[in-house]
Every structure is written in C-alpha cells, then in structure tokens.
GUVEXBA-268865 format. One record per residue: x, y, z of N, C-alpha, C in turn. Coordinates in steps of 0.02 Angstrom, whole numbers, plus 50000, padded with zeros to 5 digits. Example, Ala and Ser with C-alpha at 12.3 -4.5 7.8 and 13.67 -1.06 7.14 Angstrom:
506604971650390506154977550390506604983550390/506424988850354506844994750357506455000250394/
This chain:
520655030650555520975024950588520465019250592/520475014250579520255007150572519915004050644/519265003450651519184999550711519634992850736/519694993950801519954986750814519384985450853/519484977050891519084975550944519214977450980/519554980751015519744982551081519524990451089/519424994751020519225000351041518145001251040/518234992550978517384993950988517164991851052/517654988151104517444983251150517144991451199/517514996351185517425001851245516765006651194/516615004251162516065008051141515245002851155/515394998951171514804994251166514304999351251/513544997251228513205000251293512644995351283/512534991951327512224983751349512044985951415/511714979751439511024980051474511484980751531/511944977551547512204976351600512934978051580/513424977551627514154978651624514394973651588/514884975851538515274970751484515784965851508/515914967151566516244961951606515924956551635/515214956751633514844951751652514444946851597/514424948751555514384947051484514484939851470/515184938551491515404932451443515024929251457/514844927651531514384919051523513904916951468/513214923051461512834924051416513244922851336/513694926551315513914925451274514184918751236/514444915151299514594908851289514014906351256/513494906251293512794901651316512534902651233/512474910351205512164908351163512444908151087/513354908151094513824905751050513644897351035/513564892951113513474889351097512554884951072/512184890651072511664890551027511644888950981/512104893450958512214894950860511864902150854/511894907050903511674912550874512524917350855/512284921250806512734923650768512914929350815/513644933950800513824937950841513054946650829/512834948250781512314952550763511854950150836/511724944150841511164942950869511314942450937/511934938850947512114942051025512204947951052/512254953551007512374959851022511644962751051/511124959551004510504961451010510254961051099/510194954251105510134952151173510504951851221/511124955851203511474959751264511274966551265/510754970451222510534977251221510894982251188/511254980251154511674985051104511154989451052/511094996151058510734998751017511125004350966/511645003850959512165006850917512135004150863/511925007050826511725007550739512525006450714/512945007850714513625010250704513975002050723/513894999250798514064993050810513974986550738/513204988150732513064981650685513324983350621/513344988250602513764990050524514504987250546/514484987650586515434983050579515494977550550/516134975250546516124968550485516014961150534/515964955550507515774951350567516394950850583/516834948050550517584945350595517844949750645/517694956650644517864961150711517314959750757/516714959050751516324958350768516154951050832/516394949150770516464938850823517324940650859/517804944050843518304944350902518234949950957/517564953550937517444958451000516924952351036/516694949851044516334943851072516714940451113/517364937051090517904934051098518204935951142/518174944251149518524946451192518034947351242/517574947051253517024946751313517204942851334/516794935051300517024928551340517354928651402/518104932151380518944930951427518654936151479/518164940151488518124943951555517494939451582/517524934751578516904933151627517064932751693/516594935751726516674937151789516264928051840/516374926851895516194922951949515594923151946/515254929951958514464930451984513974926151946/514004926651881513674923751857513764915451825/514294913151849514564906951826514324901351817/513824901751890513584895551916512624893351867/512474900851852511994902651815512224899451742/512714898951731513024900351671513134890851651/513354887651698513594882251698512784877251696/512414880851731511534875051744511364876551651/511514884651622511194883551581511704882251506/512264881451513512524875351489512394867651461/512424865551517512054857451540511464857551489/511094861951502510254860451477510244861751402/510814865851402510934869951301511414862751268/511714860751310512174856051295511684849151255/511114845651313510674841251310510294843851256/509834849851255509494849051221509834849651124/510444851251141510804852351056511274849951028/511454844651081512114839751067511934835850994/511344834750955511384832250888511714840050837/511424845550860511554851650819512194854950819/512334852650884513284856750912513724849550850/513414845250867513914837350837513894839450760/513254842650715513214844950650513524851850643/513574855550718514144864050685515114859850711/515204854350718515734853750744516044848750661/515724847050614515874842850570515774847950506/515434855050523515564859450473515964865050488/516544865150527516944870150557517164876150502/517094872950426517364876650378516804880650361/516084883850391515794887350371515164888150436/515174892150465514634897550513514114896150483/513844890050534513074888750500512664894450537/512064893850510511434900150504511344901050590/511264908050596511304908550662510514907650677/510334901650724509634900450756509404906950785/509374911850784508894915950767508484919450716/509264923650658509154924750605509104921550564/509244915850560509374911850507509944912150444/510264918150467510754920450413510684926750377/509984930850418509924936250380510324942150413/510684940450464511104946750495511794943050485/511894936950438512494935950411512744936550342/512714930450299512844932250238512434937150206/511724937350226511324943450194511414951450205/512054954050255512284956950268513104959150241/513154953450192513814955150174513864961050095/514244964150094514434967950043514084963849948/514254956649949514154955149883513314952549889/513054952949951512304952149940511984960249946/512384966349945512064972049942512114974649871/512744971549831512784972649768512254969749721/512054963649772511524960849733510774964549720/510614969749767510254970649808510134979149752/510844981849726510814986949694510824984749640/511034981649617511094978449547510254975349511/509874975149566509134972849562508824979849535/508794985349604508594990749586508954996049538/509464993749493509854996349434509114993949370/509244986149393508874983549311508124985049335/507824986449373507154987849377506794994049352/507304998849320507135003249285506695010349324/506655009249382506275014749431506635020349425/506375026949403506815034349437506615034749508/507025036949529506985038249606507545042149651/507295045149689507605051249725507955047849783/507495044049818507815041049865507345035349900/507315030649946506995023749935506995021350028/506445018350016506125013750096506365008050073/506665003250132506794997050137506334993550168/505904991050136505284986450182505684978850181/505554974850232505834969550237505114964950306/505254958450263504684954750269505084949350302/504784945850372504964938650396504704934750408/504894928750403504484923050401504254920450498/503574918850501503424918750564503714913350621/504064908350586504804905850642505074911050663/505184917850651505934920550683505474923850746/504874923650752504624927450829504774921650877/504534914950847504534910550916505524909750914/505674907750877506414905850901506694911550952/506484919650923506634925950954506364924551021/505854921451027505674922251103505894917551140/505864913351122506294905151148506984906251171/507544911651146508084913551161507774917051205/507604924251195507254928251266507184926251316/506744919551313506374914951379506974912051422/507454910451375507984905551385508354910451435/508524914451425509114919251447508824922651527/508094923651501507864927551556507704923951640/507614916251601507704912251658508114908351695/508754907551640509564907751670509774914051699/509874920751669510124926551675509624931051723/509414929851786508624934751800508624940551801/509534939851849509694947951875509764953551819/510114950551766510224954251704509694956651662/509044952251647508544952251612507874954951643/507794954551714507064955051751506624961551697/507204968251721506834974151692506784973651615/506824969951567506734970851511506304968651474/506204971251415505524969651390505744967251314/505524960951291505854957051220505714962751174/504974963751169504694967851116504914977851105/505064979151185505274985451180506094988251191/506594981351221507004985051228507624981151191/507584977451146507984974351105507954975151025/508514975450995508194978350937508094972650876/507624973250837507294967050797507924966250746/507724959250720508224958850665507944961250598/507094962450580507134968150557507624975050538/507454977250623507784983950614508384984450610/508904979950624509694977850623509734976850554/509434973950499509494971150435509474979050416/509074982750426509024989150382509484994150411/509724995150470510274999250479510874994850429/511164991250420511694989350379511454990050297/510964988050285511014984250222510864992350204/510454996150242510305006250234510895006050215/511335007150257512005011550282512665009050220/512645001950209512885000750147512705002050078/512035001750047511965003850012511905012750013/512055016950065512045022950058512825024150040/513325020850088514035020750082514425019950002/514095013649995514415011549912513965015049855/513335016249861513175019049801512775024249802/512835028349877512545035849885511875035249855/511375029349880510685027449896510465030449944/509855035349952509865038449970509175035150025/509135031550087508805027850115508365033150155/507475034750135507145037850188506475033250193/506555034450271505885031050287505205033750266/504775030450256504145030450205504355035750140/504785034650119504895036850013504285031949992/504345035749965503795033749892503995028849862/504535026749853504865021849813504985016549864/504875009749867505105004149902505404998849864/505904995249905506334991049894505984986149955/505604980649934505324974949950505764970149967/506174967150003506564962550035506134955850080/505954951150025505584944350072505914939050083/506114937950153506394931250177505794927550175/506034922150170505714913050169506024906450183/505904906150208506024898250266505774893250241/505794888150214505324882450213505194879050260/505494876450322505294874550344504894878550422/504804884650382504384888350441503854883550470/503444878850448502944877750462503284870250511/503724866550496504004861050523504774862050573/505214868350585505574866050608505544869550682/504844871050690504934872450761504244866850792/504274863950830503894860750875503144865850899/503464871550878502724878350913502214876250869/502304876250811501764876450738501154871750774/501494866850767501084860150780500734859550836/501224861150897501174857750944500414861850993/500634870150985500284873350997499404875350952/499514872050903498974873050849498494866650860/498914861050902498354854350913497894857150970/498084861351005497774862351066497164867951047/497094870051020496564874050975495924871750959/495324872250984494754870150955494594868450893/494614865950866494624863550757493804868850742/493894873150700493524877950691492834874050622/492314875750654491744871150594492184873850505/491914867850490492304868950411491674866150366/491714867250314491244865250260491694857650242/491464852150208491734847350191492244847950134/492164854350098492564856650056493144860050087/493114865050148493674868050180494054862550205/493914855350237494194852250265494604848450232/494584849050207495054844650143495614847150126/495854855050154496424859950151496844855950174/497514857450134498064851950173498254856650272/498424853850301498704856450360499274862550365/499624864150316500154866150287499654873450262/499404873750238499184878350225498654882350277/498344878450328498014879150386498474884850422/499064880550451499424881650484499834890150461/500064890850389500074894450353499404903050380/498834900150399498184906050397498404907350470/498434901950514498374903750584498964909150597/499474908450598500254911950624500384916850553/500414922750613500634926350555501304929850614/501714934950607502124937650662501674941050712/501174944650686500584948550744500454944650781/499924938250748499634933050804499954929550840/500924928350825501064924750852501394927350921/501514935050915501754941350978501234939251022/500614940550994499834940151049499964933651091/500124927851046500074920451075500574921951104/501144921751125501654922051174501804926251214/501604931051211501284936551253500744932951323/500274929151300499914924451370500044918751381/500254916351349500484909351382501224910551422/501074903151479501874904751516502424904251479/503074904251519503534900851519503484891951502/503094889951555503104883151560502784879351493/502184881951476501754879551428501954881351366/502484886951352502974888151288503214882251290/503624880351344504334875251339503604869651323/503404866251326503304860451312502724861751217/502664866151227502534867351139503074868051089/503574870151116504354873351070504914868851088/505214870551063506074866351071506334871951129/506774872751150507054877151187507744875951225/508214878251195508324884051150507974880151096/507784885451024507644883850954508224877450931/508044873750886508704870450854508784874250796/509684870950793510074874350754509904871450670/509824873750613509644872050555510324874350520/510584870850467511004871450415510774874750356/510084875950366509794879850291509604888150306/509914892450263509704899450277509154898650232/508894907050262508344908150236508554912050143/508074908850122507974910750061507814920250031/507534921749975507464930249978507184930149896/506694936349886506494938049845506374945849842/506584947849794506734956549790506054958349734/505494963249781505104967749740505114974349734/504984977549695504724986249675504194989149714/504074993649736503344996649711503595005549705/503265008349670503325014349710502545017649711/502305021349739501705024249772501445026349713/500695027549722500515031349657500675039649638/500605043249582500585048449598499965051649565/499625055949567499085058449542499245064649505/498825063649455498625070449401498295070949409/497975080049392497095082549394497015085249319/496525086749304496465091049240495705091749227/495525091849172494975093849154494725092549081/494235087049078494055086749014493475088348975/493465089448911492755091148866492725083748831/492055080548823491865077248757491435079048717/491695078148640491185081648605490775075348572/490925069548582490615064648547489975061248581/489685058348567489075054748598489065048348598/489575044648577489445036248577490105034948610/490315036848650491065035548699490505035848767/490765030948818490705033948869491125034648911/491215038248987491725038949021492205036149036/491755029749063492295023449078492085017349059/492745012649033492635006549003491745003048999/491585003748966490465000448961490654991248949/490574988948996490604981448998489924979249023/489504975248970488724974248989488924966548970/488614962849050488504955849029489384951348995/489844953449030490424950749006490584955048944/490304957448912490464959848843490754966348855/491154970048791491474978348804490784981248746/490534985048764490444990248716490644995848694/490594998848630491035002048618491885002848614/492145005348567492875003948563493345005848603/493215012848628493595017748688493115019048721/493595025248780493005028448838493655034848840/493185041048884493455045848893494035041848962/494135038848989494565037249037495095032948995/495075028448958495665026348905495935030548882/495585036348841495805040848796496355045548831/496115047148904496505051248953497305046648975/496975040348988497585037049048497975033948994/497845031348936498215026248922498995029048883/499095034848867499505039548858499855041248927/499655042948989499885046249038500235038749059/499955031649037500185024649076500935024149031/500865024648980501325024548940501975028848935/501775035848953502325039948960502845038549034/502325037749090502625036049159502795026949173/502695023049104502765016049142502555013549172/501925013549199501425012849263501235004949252/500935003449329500704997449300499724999049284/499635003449297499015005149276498685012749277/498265012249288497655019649300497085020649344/496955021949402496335024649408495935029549412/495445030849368495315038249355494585038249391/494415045849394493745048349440493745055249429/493005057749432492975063249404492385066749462/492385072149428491655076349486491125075149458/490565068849461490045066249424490275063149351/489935062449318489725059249256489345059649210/489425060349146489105060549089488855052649059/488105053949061487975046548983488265047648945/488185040748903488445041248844488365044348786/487925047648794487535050748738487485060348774/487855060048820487795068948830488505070148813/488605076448785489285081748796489535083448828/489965086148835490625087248909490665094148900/490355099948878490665106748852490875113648889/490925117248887491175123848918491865120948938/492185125248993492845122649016492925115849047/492575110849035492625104349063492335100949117/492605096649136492355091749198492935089949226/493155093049289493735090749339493925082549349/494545080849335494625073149352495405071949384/495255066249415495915067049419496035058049414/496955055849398497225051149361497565047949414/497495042349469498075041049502498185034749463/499215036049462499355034549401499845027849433/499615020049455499775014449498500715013149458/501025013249503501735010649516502185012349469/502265019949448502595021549404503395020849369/503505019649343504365020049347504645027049327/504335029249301504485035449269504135042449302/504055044449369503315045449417503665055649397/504455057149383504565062749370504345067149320/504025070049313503665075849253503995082549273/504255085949217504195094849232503725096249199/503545103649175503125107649156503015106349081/503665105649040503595102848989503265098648958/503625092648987503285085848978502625084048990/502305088549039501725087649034501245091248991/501445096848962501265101348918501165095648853/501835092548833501855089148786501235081748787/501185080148834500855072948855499985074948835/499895079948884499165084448860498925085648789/499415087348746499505088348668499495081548638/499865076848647499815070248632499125067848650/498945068948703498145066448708497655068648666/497785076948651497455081148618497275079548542/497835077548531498035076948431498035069248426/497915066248453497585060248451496965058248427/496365063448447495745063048440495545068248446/494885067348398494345074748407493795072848462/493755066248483493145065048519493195068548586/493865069648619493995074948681494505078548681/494585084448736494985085648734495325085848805/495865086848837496005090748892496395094048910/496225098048943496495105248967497045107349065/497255111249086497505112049135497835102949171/497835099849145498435095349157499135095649210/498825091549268499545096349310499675089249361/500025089949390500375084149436500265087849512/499695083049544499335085949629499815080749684/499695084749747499775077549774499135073449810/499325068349838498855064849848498365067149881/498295071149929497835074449984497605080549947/497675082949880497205083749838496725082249817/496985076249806496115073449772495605072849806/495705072549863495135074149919494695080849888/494805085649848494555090649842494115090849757/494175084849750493685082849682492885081249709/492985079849787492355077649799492175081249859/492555087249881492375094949922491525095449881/491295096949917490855101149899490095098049847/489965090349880489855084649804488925087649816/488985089949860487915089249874487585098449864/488355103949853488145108749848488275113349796/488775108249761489095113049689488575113149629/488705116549581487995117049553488265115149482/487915111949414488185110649363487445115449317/487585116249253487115119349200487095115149127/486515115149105486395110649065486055114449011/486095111048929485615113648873485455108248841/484775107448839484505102548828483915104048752/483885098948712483555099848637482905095148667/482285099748672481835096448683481215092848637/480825089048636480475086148593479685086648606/479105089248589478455087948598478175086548541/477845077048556477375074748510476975079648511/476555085948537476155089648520476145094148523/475785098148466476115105148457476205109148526/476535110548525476535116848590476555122848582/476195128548606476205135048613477005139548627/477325145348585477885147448615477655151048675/477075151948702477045156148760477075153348832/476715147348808476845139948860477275139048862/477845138748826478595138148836478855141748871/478915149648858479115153748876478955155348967/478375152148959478255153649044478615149949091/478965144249055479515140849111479985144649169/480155152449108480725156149112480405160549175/479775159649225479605162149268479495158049325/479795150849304479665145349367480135148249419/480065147149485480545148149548480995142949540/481435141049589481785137049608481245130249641/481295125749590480865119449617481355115649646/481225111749698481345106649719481015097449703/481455094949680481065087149647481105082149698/480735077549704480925071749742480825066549672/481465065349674481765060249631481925052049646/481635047249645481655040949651482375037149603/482705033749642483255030149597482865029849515/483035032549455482985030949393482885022949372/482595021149338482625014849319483085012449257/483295016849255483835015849185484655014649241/484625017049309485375015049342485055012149401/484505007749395484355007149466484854998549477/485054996949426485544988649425486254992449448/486404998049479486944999749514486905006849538/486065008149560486025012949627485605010549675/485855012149735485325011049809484485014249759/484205009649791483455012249779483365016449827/483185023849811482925029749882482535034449833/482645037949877482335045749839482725048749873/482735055249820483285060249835482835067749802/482985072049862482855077849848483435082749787/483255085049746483655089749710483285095349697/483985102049682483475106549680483765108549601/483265113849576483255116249505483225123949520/483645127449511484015135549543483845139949482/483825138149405483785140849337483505136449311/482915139549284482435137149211482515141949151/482735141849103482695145049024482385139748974/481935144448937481685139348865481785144348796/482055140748770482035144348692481565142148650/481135143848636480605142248573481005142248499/480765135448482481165135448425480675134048359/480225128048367479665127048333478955125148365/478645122948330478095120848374478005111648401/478545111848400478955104348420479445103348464/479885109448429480485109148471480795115848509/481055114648573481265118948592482045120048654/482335123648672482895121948710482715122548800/483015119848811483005120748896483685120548930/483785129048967484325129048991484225127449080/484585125049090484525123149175485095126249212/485055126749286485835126749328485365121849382/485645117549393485495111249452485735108649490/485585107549561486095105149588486375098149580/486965098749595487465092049555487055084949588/486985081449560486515073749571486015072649545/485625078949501485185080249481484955075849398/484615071149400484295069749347483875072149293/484215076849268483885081249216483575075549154/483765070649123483105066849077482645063549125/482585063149174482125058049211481615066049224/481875072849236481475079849257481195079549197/481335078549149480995080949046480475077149055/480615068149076479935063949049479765060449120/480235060449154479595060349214479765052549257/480125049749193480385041449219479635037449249/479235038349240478685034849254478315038749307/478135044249316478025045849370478505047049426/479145043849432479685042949481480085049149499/480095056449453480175059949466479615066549489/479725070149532479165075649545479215081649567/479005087049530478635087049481479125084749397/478895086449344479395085849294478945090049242/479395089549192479155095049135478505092649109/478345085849089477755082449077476975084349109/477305085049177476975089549211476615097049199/477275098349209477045106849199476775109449134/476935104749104476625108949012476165105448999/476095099149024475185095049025475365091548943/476135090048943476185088048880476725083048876/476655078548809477005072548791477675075748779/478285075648830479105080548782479575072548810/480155073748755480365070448793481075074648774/481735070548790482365073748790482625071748730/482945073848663483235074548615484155072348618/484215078048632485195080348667485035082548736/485895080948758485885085148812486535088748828/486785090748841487545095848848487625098748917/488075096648953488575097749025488825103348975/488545111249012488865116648983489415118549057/489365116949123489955117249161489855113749223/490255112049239490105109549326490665115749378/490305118149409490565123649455490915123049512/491305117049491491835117049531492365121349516/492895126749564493345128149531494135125549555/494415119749549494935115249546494805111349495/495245110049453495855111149486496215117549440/496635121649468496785128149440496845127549403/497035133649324496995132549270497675134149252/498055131049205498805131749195498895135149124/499135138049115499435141749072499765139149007/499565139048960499875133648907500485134448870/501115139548898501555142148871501975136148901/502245132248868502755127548887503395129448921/503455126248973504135127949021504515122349045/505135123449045505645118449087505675118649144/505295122049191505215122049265504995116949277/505245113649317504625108449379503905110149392/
C-alpha cells in the first residue's frame, strides 16, 4: 500500500511534538529551505522518511503547518518580521519563479533535484561506463564549505526564536547532515533500481563532489570574518595571491565547525547574513572512481647482471632499458587496469649481483584497479606471462595477500639472515691453505660505516653486522669462492675490499692481501613468506 501524508505524518519522531511544529515550519518554508531540510531541523532521523518522494514529502509539511498550535505563535510571528526584512529581495525572486522550487538555502539543491531518480540514473550510468568490477561500493560525498555556515546560521536562527524546542540540542550531534541524508537516498535508490550493493568503507568508491561558485562570495562569513584575522607575514611573492584563493586555504568544513563553535551568537550575526540568503543557482557535481589498492606477494630470481631492481634514473637520465620491478608490474598493471604499481621487496640486489636459489620475497601493491578480481587461474596464467617473456627473471609463488600482509615483508628486517657466493680476486698469489683457514673464522662481527658507493642516499652511521658462516673454495692461485650466511644489511663487497678502511675487520685484512670482489650471487634470503603455491592451475578463488 502506497504512503500517504497522513500515514507518514504518524510516523515522523522530531524533537518536539508534531503539533507544535508548524510555526518553525512556516519560518523556515519561508527561508527557502527545502522540505529534506526541514525534516532535518525538526530531528527526524528516519532513514525511510527522507527516501520518500518530495511531493509527499512537501504535503506532509503542509499538513504540519495546519496544526500549529498558540504556544509558540508569538515566537513565531517576531521571527517572521526579521525573516521577512532580512529576505524580502529573495522571497520577491521565489515569488516571480513560482514555476520552479528554487535551491533550498541550505542544501543548495543537493537534497532536491540531486535526489531525484534521473540524477541517480545518472549516477549509475557513470559507474556502468567506468569500467570498475565491483562487488559492492562506498559513497563518499564532498561539500563545499558554505553549507556549514548557512547550516549554522539556520541552527542559530531557530535556536534563538524556538529556545524551548532547541535549548537541549546539539547542531553537530543531534541533527542529521545533508551529507548523511544525500547517502541514505541516493544508497537506498541506487540499491532499489539497480541492486548496488552500498557498504560502508568497500574498497570501491563512488566520489560525489558538490561545488558552489560562489562559495567564497555569497555568504558575508568568508569576508567578513577573514578581515578580522591578523594578515599572516608573506613573502612579496605569496602576496600577490589573489584573495580568492586565500580565502579558498583558510575555510575548509573542519576549520569552519572550530570557528563557529567559539564565537557568539552575536559576533556570527554581524559576520553572516542571517538567515543565509536565498540563491537561484544549485550546486554543481563531479563524479570520481577510486578503488583501494590490492596487493600481490611472490618471489623473484634474477639471473642477469645489467638490470637493476628498480627503475636506475642518474642525474635526470634512465639507465638501462628495464628493471626487475617493470618486468614484474607492468604485466600485473596491464592485466588488472591499474593506474599504476608499487613494488618492495625484503632488501636488494646491485646491479651487477644475482637473485638465485628460491628467490627474494616482494610484494606488488597494485594502485586503483579496475579489474582488482583474480582466481587461481589467472594468476597462474599472469606468472607464466611474466615468465615467457624473459630469461633475465623469473617468478615464482605469485598469490593475491591482503593488505595487513605486507607488514610481514619487513617482520623480522635486523634478524633474518641471507647467504651469499662470491668469485673472489687476488692481485697476489695466494696460498690454498691461507684460504682455507677462513673456513675456521668464528662468527665476526663488523662495524661498517655508510659505503661510499650509497652514501648520496644513506644516513651516514655505522652499523654493526654480523657474519654467522665463512666458506672458501680454492680455486687457483688468484682465484677463489667465498660462501657467507650474514645478517641481512650486511655489506658483503665493502667486507672483500674494505671500502677504504670503512669497513672492520674485512677480508683485506685477514689475508694481509690485495682481493677484491669479481661476482656475487644472493643464494637465499631466509625469510619464509610468502608461502609457496603449487603450480597446478585451478579455477578456485
């Protein structure tokens, strides 16, 4: 059965009794606030109320009016007079446009026409062509910083005509925003007509920005309250900002709660209009995307030596053609639609070392996907595409984490241990027995000084590392291998030659001889995440 007014009139629950109502109602009909917005500031918190259509809506109003009671009359009639004076140019401009409900001076029109059925079509018809998969979606919605002062200027207005009705209430806690009124309808419709499935904080957002132009000019607050402000020192260059854009930094909706929050009553009214005036122009709108990132982990090998990890940009310039982080993301950007990549791993390889044994843990958060759904398959397949692409890497266990995962790439960053094989070099002959005696060193500890080869993007310190495994293979009387296990941070070519002294002790040291480092090979880093997946392709999730 069909609402009427008369059965929503017995569902309404307001601050006060609905029989006392009309005066207020009058008062701020003749505002220009819309029926949404009178509901608000009569305390209507029925989700269900504002989804009604307006024309029931403005004759459940209508039907208030006709119960106005005596008590409040006389209240009703002083603040008349004063709504009358201060808006008789704006009532004379809604009385010469009778053929159309100008913008209600609060919302501006966003709890009117922006609430109607063919602006929600608009609204799906956006998120149709935007190409996003999605399960179900947040409505973020943005306002322009006129609607706090006009919002409070009505508040102020009411609370000091209306006392008895208003004393106990609080603007900010017990009325509901036109925010939150815009998203119960425009929710509740788009769930109704196209089984949109509206949850608060989804991953997926639907961006809704109102804009005003004359936010900055059609309230008397901007100005009036911003002259009274100390003028903050400026450079001769800052001062030259137009005012408009000043004005623009100062007010935002936060700062402007704080500002009206301490100042009176009295010292509002002579900064603001009051009531707000009525404007003929709604607010404007612009519809964005985002949806959240999602992250991949996996694990890669490189077998090449002139790639490095991530993009090498020296001095404005790129070097080199790829990196192990292109090679990974730019396939995973492509398959999901993303608007980008950011990748990170458990340490780092130069450019000139190997990635070998089962890999180096990384993980991919993969920025504003449209395509963010993967099963087991598809990612099987995507891994292979990376794979058969190139011989320079490969990667392995490929899987879709969530975000409070990746926290666990960098568990454990000062105690996990990595192993290394290293091709060593001595300008002079060396003994295999001198070699061999490495394989009886203890566990040394180095004090290591920032390297001078990364000191243009590391803190200058020293850092203790320790060395847990020494192995040497004698190979000639030149060359020989060195196997290590070290703890992760550990500068193994600066331990071979010593970096100037900057490392201590180092191999230069201990063999009383000229070596330096040849190759070097990441045989594992001992982390164990992210699990290892099984490479039998499946249609599971």
């Amino acid at each position: 059965m069909a609402t009427t007014g008369k059965n929503l009139l017995t569902q309404l629950r307001l601050f006060g009794s609905v029989d006392n109502a009309g005066p207020i109602v009058k008062v701020l009909r003749q505002a220009s606030c819309c029926s949404r917005c009178i509901l608000r500031y009569l305390g209507e918190k029925n989700i269900e109320i504002y989804q009604q259509p307006r024309d029931l809506l403005n004759n459940t109003l209508e039907s208030i009016k006709e119960l106005a009671s005596g008590d409040e009359i006389d209240n009703a009639n002083i603040a008349n007079k004063e709504l009358e004076f201060n808006s008789l140019s704006d009532n004379l401009m809604r009385i010469k446009q009778k053929t159309s409900e100008l913008p209600c001076v609060t919302c501006l029109g966003v709890l009117q026409d922006y609430c109607e059925k063919s602006f929600i079509d608009k609204i799906h018809n956006n998120i149709v062509q935007s190409l996003y998969e999605y399960k179900d979606y947040d409505l973020c919605v943005s306002l322009p910083p006129t609607f706090v002062v006009r919002e409070h200027s009505i508040w102020t207005y009411l609370k000091e005509n209306f006392k008895n009705r208003y004393e106990n209430y609080s603007q900010y806690e017990d009325i509901v925003s036109v925010k939150e009124a815009f998203k119960w309808i425009c929710g509740g419709m788009l769930t109704r007509f196209y089984h949109v499935i509206h949850k608060y904080q989804s991953l997926f957002q639907v961006k809704i920005e109102f804009l005003f132009p004359e936010s900055e000019t059609d309230d008397d607050f901007f100005d009036n309250y911003k002259n009274t402000l100390s003028p903050p020192r400026k450079s001769q260059k800052r001062s030259q900002r137009s005012e408009k854009n000043v004005s623009k930094t100062l007010f935002t909706g936060t700062s402007l709660r704080n500002i009206l929050q301490t100042i009176t009553t009295q010292e509002f009214r002579t900064y603001s209009s009051y009531p707000p005036k009525s404007t003929s122009q709604l607010v404007s709108y612009k519809v964005d995307f985002n949806r959240q990132s999602v992250f991949m982990a996996g694990r890669y090998n490189k077998y090449d030596r002139t790639i490095s990890q991530t993009p090498w940009i020296l001095d404005g310039s790129r070097k080199g053609d790829t990196s192990v982080q292109e090679l990974i993301c730019d396939p995973i950007v492509a398959m999901m639609k993303a608007d980008g990549c950011k990748f990170s791993s458990s340490g780092r390889e130069d450019i000139d070392v190997r990635m070998l044994g089962k890999g180096r843990p990384f993980i991919a958060e993969i920025l504003n996907p449209r395509s963010p759904f993967l099963i087991k398959k598809e990612i099987m397949q995507l891994q292979n595409e990376i794979n058969l692409a190139t011989e320079k890497i490969k990667v392995r266990d490929l899987q879709m984490i969530e975000r409070w995962d990746a926290s666990k790439l960098k568990q454990g960053e000062e105690s996990k241990t990595k192993t290394y094989c290293a091709l060593i070099y001595s300008s002079e002959v060396i003994d295999e027995q001198k070699i061999l005696s490495l394989c009886n060193m203890q566990e040394r500890i180095l004090e290591q000084k920032t390297p001078l080869r990364v000191l243009h993007r590391r803190t200058l310190a020293v850092r203790s590392r320790a060395i847990w495994l020494l192995k040497a293979e004698f190979i000639d009387t030149h060359h020989f291998k060195l196997n290590l296990k070290t703890q992760a941070g550990t500068y193994v070519k600066e331990f071979v030659h010593g970096d100037l002294g900057r490392t201590k002790p180092n191999l230069r040291t201990l063999l009383n001889a000229d070596v330096d480092i040849l190759e070097l090979d990441v045989e594992s880093v001992d982390l164990d995440w992210p699990p290892e997946i099984s490479e039998e392709i499946s249609d599971s999730k």
